[in-house]
C-alpha positions in Angstrom: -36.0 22.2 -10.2 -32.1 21.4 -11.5 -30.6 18.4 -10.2 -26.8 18.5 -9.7 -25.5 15.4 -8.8 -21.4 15.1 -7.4 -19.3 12.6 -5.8 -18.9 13.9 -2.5 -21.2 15.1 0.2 -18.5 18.2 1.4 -18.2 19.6 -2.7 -22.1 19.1 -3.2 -22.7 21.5 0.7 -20.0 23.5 -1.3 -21.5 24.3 -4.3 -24.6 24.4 -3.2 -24.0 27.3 -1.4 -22.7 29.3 -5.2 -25.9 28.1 -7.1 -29.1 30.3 -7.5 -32.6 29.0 -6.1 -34.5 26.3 -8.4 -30.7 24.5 -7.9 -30.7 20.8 -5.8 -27.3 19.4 -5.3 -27.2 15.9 -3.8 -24.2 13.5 -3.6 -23.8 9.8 -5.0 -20.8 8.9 -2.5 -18.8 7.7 -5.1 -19.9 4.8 -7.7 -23.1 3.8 -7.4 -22.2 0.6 -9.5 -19.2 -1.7 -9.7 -18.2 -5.4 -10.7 -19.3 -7.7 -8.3 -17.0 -8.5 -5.1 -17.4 -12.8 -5.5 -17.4 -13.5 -9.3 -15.3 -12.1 -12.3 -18.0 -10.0 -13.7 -16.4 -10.2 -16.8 -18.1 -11.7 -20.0 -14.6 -12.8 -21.7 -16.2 -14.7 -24.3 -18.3 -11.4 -25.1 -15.6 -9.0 -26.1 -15.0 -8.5 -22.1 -18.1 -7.1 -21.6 -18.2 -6.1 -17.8 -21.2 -6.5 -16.0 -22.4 -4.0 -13.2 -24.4 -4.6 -10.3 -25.4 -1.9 -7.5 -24.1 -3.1 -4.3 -26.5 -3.2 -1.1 -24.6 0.2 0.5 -25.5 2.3 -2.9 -29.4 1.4 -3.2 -30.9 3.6 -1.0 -29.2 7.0 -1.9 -29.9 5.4 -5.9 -33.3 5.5 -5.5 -33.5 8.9 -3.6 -31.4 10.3 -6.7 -34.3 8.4 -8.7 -36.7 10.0 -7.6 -35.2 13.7 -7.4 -33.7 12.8 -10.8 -38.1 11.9 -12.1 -39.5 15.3 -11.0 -36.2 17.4 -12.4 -36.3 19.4 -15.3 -32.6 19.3 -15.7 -30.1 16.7 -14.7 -26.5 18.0 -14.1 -23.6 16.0 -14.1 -20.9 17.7 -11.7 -18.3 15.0 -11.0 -14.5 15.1 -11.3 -12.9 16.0 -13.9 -10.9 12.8 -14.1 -11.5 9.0 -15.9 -13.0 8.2 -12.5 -15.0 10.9 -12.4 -16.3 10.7 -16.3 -17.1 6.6 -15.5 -19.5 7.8 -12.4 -21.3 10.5 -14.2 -21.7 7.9 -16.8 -23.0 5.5 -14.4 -25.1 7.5 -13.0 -26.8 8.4 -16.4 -27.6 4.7 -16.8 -29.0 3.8 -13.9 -31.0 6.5 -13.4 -31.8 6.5 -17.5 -31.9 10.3 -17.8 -33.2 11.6 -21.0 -31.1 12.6 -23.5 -32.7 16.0 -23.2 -32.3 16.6 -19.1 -28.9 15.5 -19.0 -25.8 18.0 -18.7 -22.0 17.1 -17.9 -19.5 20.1 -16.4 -16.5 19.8 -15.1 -14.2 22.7 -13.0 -10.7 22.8 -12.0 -11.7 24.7 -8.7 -14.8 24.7 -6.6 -15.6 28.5 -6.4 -18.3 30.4 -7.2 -17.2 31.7 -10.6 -15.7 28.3 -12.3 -19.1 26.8 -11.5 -21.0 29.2 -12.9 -18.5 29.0 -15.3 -18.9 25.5 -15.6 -22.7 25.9 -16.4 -22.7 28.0 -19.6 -20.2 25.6 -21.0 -21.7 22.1 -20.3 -20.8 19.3 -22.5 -21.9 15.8 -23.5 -20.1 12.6 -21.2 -16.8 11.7 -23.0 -16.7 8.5 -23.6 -13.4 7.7 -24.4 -12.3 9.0 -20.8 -15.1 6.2 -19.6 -13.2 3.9 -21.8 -10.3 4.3 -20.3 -11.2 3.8 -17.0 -13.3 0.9 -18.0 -10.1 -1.0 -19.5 -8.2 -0.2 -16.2 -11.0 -1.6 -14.3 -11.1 -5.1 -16.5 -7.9 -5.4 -16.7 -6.8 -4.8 -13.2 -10.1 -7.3 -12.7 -8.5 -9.8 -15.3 -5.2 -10.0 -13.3 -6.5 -10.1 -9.9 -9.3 -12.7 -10.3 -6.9 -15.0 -11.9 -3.4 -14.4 -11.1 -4.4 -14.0 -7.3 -6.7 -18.2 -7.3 -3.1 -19.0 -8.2 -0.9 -17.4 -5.5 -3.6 -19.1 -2.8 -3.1 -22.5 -4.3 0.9 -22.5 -4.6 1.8 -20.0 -1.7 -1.0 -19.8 1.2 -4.8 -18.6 0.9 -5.1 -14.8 1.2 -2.5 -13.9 -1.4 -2.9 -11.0 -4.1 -1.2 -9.9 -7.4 -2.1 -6.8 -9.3 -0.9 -5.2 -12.2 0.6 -2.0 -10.5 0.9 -3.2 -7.3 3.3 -6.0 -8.2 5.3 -3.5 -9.8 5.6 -1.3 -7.0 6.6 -4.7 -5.2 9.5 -5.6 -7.5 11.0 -2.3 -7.0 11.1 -2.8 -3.4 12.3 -6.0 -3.6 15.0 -5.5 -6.5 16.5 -2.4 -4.4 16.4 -4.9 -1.4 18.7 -7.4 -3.0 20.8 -4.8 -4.3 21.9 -3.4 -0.8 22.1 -7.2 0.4 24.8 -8.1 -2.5 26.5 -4.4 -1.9 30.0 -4.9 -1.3 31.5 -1.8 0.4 34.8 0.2 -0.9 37.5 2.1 1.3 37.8 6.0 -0.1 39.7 8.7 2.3 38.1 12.0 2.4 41.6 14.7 2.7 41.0 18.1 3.3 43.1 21.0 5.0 42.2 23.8 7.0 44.2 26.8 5.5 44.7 30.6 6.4 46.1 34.0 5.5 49.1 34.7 6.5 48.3 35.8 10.7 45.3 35.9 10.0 44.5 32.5 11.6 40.5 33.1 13.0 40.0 33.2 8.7 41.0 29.5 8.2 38.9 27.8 5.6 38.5 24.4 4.2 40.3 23.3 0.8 39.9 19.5 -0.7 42.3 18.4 -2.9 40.8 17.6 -6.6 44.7 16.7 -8.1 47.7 15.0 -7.8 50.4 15.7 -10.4 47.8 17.5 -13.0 45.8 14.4 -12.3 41.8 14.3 -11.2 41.4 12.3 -8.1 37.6 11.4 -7.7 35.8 10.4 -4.8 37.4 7.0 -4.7 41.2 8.3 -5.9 42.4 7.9 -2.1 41.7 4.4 -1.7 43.8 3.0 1.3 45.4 4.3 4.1 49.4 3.8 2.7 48.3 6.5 0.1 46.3 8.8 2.6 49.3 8.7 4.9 51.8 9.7 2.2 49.8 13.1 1.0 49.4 13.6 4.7 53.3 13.7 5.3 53.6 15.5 1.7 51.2 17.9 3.0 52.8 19.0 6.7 56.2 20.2 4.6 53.9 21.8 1.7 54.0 25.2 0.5 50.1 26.7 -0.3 49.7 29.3 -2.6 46.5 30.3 -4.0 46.9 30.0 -8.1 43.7 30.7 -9.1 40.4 32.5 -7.8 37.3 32.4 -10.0 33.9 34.5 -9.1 30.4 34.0 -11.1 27.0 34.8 -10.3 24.2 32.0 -10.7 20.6 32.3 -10.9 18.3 29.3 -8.5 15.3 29.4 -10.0 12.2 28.0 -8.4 11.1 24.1 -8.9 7.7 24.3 -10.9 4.1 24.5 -9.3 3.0 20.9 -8.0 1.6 17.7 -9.5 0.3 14.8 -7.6 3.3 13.0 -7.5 5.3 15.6 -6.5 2.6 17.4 -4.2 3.0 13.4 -2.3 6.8 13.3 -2.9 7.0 16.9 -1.0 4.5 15.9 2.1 6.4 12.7 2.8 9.6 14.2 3.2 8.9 17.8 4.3 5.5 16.5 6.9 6.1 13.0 7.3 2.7 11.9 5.5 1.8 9.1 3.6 0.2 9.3 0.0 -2.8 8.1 1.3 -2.9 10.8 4.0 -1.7 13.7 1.6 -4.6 12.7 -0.8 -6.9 12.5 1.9 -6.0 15.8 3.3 -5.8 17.5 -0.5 -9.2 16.4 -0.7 -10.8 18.0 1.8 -8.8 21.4 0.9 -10.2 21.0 -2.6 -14.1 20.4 -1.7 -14.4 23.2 0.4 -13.8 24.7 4.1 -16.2 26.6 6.2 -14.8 30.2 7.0 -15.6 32.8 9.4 -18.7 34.1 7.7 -20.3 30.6 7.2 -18.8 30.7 3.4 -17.5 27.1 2.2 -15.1 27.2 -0.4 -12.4 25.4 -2.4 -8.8 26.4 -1.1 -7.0 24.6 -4.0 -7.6 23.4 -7.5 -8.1 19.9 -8.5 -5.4 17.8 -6.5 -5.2 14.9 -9.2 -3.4 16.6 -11.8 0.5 15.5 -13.9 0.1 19.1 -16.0 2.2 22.1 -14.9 -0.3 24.5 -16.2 -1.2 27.9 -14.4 -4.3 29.8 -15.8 -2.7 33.1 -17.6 -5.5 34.8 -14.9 -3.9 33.4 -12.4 -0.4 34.0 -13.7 -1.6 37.4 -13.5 -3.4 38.1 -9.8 -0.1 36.2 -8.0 2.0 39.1 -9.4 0.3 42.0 -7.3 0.2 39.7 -4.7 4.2 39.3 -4.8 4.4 43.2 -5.3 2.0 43.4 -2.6 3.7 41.2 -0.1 7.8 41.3 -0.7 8.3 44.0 -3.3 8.4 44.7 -7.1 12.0 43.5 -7.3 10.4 40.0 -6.1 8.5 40.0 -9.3 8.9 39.0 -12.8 8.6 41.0 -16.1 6.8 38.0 -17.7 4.9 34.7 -16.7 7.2 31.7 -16.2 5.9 28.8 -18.1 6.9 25.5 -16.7 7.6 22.6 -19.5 6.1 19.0 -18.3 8.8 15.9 -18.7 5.7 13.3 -18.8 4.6 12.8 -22.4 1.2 11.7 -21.3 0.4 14.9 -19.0 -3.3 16.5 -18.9 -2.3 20.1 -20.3 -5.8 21.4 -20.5 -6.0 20.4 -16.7 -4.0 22.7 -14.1 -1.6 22.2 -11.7 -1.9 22.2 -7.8 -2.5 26.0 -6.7 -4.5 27.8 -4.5 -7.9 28.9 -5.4 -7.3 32.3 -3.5 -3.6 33.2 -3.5 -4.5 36.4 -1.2 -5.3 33.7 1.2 -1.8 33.5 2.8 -2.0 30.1 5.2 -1.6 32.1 8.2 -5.1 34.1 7.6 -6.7 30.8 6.9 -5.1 29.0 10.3 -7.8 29.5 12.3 -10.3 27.5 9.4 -7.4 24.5 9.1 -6.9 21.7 11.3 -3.1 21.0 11.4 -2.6 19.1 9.2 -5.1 20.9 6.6 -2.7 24.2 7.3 0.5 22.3 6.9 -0.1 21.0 3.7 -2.3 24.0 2.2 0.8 26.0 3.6 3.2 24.4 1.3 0.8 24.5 -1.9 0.9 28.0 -1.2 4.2 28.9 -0.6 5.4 26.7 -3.8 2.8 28.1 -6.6 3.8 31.6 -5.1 7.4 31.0 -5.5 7.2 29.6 -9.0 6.2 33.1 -10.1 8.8 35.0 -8.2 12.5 36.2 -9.1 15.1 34.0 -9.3 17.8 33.8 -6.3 21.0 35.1 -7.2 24.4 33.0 -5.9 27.8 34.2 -6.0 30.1 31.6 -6.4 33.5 31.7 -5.2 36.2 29.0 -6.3 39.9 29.5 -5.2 42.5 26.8 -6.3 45.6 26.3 -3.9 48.6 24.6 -5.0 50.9 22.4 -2.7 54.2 21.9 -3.5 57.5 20.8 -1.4 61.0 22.0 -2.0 63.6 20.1 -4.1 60.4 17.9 -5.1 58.8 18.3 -8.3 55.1 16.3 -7.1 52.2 18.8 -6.2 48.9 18.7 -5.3 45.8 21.1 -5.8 43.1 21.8 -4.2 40.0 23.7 -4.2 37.8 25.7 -1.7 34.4 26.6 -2.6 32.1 29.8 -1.1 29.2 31.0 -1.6 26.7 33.9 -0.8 23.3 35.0 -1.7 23.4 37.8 -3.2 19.1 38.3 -3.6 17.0 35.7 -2.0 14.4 35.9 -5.0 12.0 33.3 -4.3 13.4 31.7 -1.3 11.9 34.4 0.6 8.6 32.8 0.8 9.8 29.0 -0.2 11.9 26.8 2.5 11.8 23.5 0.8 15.0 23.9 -0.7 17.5 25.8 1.6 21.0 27.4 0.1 24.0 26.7 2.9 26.3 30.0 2.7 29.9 29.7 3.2 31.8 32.5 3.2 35.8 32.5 2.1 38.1 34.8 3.6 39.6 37.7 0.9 42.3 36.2 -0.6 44.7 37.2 -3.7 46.7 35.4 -6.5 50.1 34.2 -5.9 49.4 34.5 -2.0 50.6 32.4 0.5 49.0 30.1 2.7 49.2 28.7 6.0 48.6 25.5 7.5 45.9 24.6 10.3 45.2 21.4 10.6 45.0 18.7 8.4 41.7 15.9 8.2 42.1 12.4 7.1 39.2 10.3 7.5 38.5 7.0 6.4 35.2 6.3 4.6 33.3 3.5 2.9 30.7 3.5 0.4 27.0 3.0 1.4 24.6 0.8 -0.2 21.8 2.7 -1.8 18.7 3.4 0.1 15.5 1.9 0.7 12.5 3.5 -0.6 10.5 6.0 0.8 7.5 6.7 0.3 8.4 9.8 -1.7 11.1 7.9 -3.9 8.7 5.3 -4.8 6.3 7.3 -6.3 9.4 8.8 -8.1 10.7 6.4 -9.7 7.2 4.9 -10.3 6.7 8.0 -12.1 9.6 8.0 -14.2 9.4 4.8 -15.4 5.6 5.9 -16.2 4.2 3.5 -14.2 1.0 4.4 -12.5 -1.3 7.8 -13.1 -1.8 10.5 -10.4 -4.7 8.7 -9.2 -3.3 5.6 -8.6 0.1 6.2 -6.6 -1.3 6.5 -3.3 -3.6 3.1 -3.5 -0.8 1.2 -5.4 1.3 1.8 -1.9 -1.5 1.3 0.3 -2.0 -2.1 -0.5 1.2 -3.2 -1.1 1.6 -2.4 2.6 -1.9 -4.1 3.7 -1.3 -6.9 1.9 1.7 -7.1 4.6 4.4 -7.4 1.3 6.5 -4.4 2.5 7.2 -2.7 6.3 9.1 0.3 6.9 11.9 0.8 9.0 13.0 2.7 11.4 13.4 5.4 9.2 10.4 5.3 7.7 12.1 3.6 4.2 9.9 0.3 2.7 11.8 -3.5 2.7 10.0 -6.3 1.7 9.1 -9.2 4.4 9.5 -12.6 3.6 6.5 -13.2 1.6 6.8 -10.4 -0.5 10.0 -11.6 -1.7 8.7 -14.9 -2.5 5.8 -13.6 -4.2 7.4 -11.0 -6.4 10.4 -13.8 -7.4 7.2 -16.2 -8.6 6.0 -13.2 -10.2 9.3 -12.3 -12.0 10.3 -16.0 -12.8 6.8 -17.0 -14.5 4.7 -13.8 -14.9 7.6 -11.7 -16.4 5.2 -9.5 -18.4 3.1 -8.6 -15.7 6.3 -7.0 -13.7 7.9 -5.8 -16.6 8.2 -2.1 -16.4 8.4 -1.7 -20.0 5.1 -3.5 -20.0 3.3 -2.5 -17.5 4.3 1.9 -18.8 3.2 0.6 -22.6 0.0 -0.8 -21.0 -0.3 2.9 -19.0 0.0 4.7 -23.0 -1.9 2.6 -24.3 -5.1 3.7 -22.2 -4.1 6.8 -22.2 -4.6 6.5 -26.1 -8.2 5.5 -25.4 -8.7 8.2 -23.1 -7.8 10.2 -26.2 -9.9 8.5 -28.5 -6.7 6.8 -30.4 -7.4 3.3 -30.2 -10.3 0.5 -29.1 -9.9 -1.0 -25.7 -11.4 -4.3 -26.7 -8.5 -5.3 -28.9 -5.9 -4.1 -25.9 -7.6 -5.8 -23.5 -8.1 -8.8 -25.8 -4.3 -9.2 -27.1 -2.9 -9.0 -23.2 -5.6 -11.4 -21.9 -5.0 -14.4 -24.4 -1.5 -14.6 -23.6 -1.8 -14.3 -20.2 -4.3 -16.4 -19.9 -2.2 -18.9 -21.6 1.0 -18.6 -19.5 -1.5 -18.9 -16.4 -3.1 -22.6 -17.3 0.9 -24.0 -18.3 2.0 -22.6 -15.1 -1.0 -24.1 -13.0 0.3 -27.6 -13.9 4.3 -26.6 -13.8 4.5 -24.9 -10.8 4.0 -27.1 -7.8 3.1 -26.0 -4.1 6.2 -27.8 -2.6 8.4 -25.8 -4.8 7.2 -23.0 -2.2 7.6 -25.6 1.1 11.5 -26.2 2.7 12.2 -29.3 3.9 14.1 -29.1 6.9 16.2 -32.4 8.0 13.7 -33.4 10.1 10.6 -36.5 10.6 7.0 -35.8 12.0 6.7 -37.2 15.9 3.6 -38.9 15.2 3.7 -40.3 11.4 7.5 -40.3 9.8 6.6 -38.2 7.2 9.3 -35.2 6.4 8.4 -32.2 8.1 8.4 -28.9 5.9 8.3 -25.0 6.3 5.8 -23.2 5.3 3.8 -20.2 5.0 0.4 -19.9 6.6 -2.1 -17.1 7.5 0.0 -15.6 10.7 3.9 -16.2 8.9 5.6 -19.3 8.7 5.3 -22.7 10.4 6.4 -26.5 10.4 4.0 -29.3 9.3 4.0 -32.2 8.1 4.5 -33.1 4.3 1.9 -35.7 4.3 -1.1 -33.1 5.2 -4.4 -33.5 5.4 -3.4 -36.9 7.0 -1.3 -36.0 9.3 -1.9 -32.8 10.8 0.6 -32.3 13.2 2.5 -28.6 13.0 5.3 -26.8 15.3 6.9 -23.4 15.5 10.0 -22.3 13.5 13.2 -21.5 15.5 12.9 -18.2 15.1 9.2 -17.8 16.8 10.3 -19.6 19.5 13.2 -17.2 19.7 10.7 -14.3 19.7 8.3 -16.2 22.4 11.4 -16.6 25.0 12.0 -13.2 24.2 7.9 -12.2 24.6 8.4 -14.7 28.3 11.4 -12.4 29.8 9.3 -9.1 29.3 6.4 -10.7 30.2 6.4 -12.9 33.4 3.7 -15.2 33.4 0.5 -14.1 33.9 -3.2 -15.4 35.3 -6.5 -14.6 33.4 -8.0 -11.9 35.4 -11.7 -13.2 35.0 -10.9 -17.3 35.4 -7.2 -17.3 37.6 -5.8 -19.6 34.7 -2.7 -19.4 33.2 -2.1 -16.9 30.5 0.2 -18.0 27.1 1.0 -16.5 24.3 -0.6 -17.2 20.9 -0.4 -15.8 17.6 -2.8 -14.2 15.7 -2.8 -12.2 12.0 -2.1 -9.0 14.4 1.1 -10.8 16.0 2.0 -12.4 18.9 -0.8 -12.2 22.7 -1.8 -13.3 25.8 -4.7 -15.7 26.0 -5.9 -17.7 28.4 -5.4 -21.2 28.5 -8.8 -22.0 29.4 -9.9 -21.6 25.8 -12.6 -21.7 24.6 -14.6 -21.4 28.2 -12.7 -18.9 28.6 -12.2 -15.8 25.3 -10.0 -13.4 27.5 -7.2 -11.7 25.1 -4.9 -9.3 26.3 -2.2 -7.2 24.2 1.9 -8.0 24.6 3.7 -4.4 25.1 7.2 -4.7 23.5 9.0 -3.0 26.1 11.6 0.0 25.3 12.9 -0.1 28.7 12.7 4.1 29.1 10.7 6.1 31.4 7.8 8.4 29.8 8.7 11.8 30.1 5.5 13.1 29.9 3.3 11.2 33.1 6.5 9.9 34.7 5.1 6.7 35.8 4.1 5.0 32.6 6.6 3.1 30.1 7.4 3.6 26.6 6.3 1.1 24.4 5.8 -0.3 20.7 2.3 0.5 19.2 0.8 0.2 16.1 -1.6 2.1 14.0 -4.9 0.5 12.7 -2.3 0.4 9.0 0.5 -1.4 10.8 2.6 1.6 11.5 4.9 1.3 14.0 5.2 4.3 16.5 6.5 4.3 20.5 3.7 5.2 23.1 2.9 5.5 26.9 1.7 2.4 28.1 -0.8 4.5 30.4 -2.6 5.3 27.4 -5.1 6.9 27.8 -4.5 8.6 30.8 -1.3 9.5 29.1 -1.6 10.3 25.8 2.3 10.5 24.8 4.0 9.2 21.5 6.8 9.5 19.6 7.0 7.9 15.3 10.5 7.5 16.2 12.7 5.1 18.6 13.1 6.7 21.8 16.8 7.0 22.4 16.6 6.8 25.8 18.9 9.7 26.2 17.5 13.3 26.9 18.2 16.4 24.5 20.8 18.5 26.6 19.0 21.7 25.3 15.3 21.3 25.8 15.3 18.2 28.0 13.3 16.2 25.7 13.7 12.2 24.2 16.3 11.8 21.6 15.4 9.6 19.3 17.3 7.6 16.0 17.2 9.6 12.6 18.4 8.4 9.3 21.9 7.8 9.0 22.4 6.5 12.8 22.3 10.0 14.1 20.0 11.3 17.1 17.7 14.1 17.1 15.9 15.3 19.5 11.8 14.1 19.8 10.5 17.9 20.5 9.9 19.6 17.1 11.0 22.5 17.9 14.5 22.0 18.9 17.0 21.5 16.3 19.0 19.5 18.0 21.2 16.4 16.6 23.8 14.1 17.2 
């Protein structure tokens, strides 16, 4: 018998299914060691040896692999492809202390039959620099956490955590934050004309003017309203004549074939999902779905991938299947290669494509949940298009001057069309749409005639929050992070409760997140810098290529940090972190300060443990009266004694006041005030997801299982009846996805 051992239950019933008899393929469910949750593990003084233990969860399926492992001839090591993957092979060759002999490690970019088979003929040995790698990431990260994070408990409040990505992330969030808070807003007119043909008036078109006197007025070169009201008067007595028209072809070619970060960038705008969920749901595509004929396969390659790569057979297969499907003009002569920006990408790896392209999403519907087809869908639809012809544009510029008589000041302006000539790839891809706008035939020298003329007043806008998608971005460009750690970095910046999202679904940092990434910045400047924290990213990639030891890395970072963290134990003190605020304790004299516990902020008193007396802050009594309006007071259903609210690490709720003879909890419903559409008896109200997002539900739940991610408007879509509800940019748009409608 040959042992295969994976990662995952759903890619070993996978490949199980590919492999001849005499094969055995059992899962490990991940790492079947780690450092231990409640010490460092870490010997420092030992050249950071790390020391593993195999936690209660993992025994049992380690000694069934034991045992299967005893009675194999042949152990094979089928994990991913990745550092994580090369540090659980390798842990699972020393805990089960397979022979030298018995042991095999393959790795496959796709789980079909022939790249396992594949895979077989070509085993190698475990790399051990890739284990490297991921080992130094693991001490490090360990390093940071287990000693930064004692520190943050001590001067902020108990519960806090700082990691060496994470805080990153953080700082961006909270440096884009304080950007649109000191953004100062500037007055710009936007002038434009509608102009026509000479009675021809149904052909008016839009022209904007670019010049004033042969000179370039930018966005901001109509700054106040005197100035737009002069070219406005200058413009009713003008004169138009078209002085120049310019035509020119462009080829759109397609963006490149996906990556992780850009495969996450894509779901969050175009499906709304989260890293998390997009890795989650990638995952599943990648370890194999049952089709019709009981057949489990792979749908797409690898999913944690930064190369651009295609295999030349591949390359080759998606061409007939373009011919096939749109034509031979669709196609291309020769392969397009894509070049990768990131220095540090895998090349020998591949990017994110289907497994099957002659599996078009729609044939594989019935096999997909939703969101399994949704995402697959765009995989698809993107590697396809990367191989297909290049949409062709014709561009149409025509420059119109205005002059007056017996005046020698002009203006121009510009009107620009365009068409698409051949759709090329944008057949089959919808992710980036081209907006046609046709120009009416016009000729040189001709004249003009006035429509209407638009002024409108305009102010810049701060720059946006982050979303999901533009935080991975520009975590990515500042080459911060690895595809396998974007989605987790985010994750627990939000769990940690350091960063919400708005209403539009953009990250700001709360209160303590602010106050934890300032301490961070102030005192622990190297362990935010970006410069530092991308070096740190090269320099284990460096081990993963067998460039340099991680013991002196590790080594030179710890000693200094270690150093900066015992000088700023005894600098820093905790009432650097408390406010006083004007005001003496009731029962002692002592000052009374603000501070930060488990559930937010409260007032207590400075001399603590001593005098314990505390208080709420203005603004939670603001939210309580608020909480009291919506929610008349209540009895306890199972004792008749008053209910009153209380706070919790969830937020504010009901409980009675007969605690603790009486536990009886009930949920506050934040109140929209609008009717559900859907049961018509029920209310909308504010919910929350098990990760703290918020979303707008039926308070009949479950009866009524209506819900919206978006802020019901209150007001109903005029063409489909539906909820609007708030969009970006303080437009409405209406709830049912499939109307287009927007306000």
């Amino acid at each position: 018998m040959k042992l295969v051992i994976v990662e995952s239950p759903t890619k070993a019933k996978t490949i199980e299914k590919f492999l001849p008899r005499g094969f055995r393929v059992k899962s490990s469910y991940g790492h079947v060691r780690d450092l231990p949750k409640k010490e460092m593990g870490i010997e420092i003084e030992n050249n950071f040896t790390p020391r593993y233990i195999v936690p209660d969860s993992a025994k049992a399926r380690l000694a069934k692999l034991k045992e299967l492992s005893d009675k194999a001839e042949e152990i094979i090591l089928a994990t991913d492809e990745d550092r994580e993957g090369e540090a659980i092979s390798w842990h699972l060759l020393e805990t089960l202390k397979i022979k030298n002999k018995k042991k095999k490690r393959i790795v496959f970019h796709e789980i079909t039959q022939k790249a396992i088979l594949k895979a077989l003929e070509n085993p190698r040995s475990i790399d051990e620099n890739l284990v490297n790698a991921q080992q130094a990431r693991r001490i490090l990260d360990r390093l940071v956490g287990y000693e930064l994070s004692p520190f943050l408990w001590k001067k902020i409040r108990f519960g806090l955590s700082a990691g060496r990505v994470q805080s990153v992330a953080l700082r961006f969030v909270v440096e884009k934050e304080k950007e649109i808070k000191n953004f100062k807003p500037q007055e710009y007119w936007n002038l434009s004309v509608l102009l026509f043909p000479h009675q021809k008036e149904s052909s008016f078109f839009e022209a904007k003017i670019i010049k004033e006197n042969g000179k370039s007025l930018g966005k901001m070169g109509i700054s106040n309203k005197k100035q737009a009201e002069k070219i406005v008067e200058f413009l009713k007595k003008a004169h138009f004549r078209v002085s120049a028209i310019s035509q020119k072809e462009t080829l759109k070619t397609p963006p490149p074939p996906y990556t992780t970060s850009t495969l996450q960038q894509d779901a969050n705008t175009r499906l709304g999902f989260s890293s998390k969920k997009t890795m989650s749901v990638a995952q599943k595509l990648y370890e194999g779905i049952s089709l019709d004929n009981k057949e489990t396969v792979g749908l797409i390659t690898y999913m944690r991938t930064d190369s651009l790569n295609l295999s030349l057979e591949f390359l080759l297969s998606v061409q007939k299947i373009i011919e096939k499907k749109f034509g031979s003009h669709y196609c291309l002569k020769n392969p397009r290669f894509y070049k990768n920006k990131s220095k540090n990408a895998q090349e020998a790896h591949e990017a994110i494509r289907p497994t099957f392209p002659e599996k078009d999403p729609e044939s594989l519907k019935k096999y997909l949940d939703s969101n399994q087809y949704r995402l697959y869908k765009i995989i698809w639809e993107r590697t396809l298009a990367c191989q297909m012809a290049p949409a062709i544009i014709e561009n149409v510029a025509i420059e119109i001057t205005a002059t007056k008589e017996k005046s020698s000041w002009q203006y121009l302006l510009k009107a620009l069309g365009s068409t698409v000539k051949f759709n090329g790839y944008m057949e089959i891809y919808s992710g980036r749409k081209i907006i046609e706008n046709l120009l009416p035939q016009v000729s040189k020298e001709e004249e003009l005639d006035l429509k209407k003329i638009n002024s409108e007043q305009k102010f810049t806008l701060p720059p946006s929050r982050y979303s999901e998608a533009t935080l991975i971005k520009i975590l990515e460009e500042n080459g911060i992070g690895r595809p396998s750690t974007y989605a987790p970095t985010i994750s627990t910046i939000v769990e940690r409760k350091y960063v919400e999202k708005d209403e539009n679904k953009k990250f700001y940092p709360t209160e303590i997140g602010i106050l934890v990434s300032d301490l961070l910045v102030k005192h622990f400047s190297k362990i935010v810098d970006y410069n530092f924290t991308a070096e740190m990213e090269n320099n284990l990639d460096e081990i993963a290529e067998g460039k340099k030891e991680w013991v002196p890395i590790i080594g030179n970072f710890y000693r200094s940090f270690h150093k900066n963290l015992l000088e700023k134990s005894k600098e820093i003190k905790k009432e650097e972190f408390q406010e006083k605020i004007d005001k003496s304790c009731p029962e002692c004299g002592g000052d009374l300060v603000s501070k930060f516990g488990r559930f937010g902020k409260f007032i207590a008193c400075s001399n603590y443990p001593n005098c314990r007396y505390t208080e709420k802050t203005a603004i939670e009594k603001k939210q309580e009266e608020e909480i009291e309006k919506q929610n008349p007071q209540e009895k306890c259903e199972l004792c008749q004694a008053p209910m009153v609210i209380k706070k919790g690490r969830f937020g504010f709720f009901l409980g009675c006041s007969n605690y603790p003879q009486c536990k009886n909890i009930k949920k506050i419903e934040t109140k929209t005030g609008i009717q559900c559409l859907k049961c018509k008896t029920g209310e909308i109200i504010e919910k929350k997801t098990k990760t703290g997002r918020l979303f707008y539900g039926c308070n009949k739940y479950p009866a009524c299982d209506f819900a919206l991610w978006n802020k019901p408007s209150g007001e109903i879509c005029p063409r489909c009846k539906s909820l609007l509800v708030f969009a970006a940019k303080g437009k409405l748009k209406c709830s049912n996805k499939n109307c287009s409608y927007e306000k």
